[in-house]
N, C-alpha and C positions, 0 to 999 in steps of 0.2 A: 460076091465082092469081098475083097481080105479087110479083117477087121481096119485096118489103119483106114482107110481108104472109107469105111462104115462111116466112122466117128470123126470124117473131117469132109469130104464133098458130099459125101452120103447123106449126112448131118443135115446139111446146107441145104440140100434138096428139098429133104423132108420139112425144115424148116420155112423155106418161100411156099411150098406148096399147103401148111396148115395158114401161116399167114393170108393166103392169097384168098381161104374160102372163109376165113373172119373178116377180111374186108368186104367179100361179096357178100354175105350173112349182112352185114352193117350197112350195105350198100342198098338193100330191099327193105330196110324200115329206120331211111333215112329222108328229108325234105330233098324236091329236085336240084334245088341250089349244090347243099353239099352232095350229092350225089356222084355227080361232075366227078367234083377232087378228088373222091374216094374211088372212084369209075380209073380216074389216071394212074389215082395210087396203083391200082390193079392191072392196068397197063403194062407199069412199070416191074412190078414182082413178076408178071407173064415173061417179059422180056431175059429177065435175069435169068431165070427158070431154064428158059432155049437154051441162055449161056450156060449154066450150069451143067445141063444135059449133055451139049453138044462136047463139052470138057472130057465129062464123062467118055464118051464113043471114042474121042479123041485118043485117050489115056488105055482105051480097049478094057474099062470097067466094064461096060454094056457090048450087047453084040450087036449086028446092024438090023438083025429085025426088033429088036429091041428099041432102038435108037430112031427105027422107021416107025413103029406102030404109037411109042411116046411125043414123038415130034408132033404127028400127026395129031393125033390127041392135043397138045400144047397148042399148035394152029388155029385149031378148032374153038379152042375156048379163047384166043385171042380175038378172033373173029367174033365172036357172041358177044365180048364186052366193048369192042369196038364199036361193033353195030348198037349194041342197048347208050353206052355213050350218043354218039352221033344222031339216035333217034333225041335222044332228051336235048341235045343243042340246035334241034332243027324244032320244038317246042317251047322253049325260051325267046319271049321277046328281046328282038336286039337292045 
């Protein structure tokens, strides 16, 4: 990836993805209440991340198995905090 391109979406990247495992870190020795939020917060940073990524493939920074094998990966770990979400709001009295 050319330096400029490092130090500005590259940046970015690298940025939601250490964000993304401090929330999950804080997520596992948190009360179920806040759990939840912090569960969304992570949601959210997942979401960005696709967009980021998919910019990237967009812009032809990454190549398509690159963009195939990370997406997937990205999927995957949305899937996991969706399901650990949803399991904890189906254990919450209404």
């Amino acid at each position: 990836m050319p330096r400029t391109e490092r130090f500005g979406i590259g940046l970015k990247v690298d940025i939601l993805f250490l964000d993304l495992l401090e929330l999950l870190r804080k997520a596992t020795y948190t009360p179920t209440q806040q759990k939840i939020a912090i569960l969304e917060d992570c949601l959210n940073k997942t979401d960005s991340l696709r967009f980021f990524i998919q910019i990237m493939w967009e812009t032809r920074l990454m190549t398509n198995t690159q963009f195939a094998s990370l997406g997937n990966e990205i999927e995957n770990i949305g899937k996991m905090i969706g399901g650990w979400r949803k399991g904890l709001l189906t254990k919450l009295p209404p």
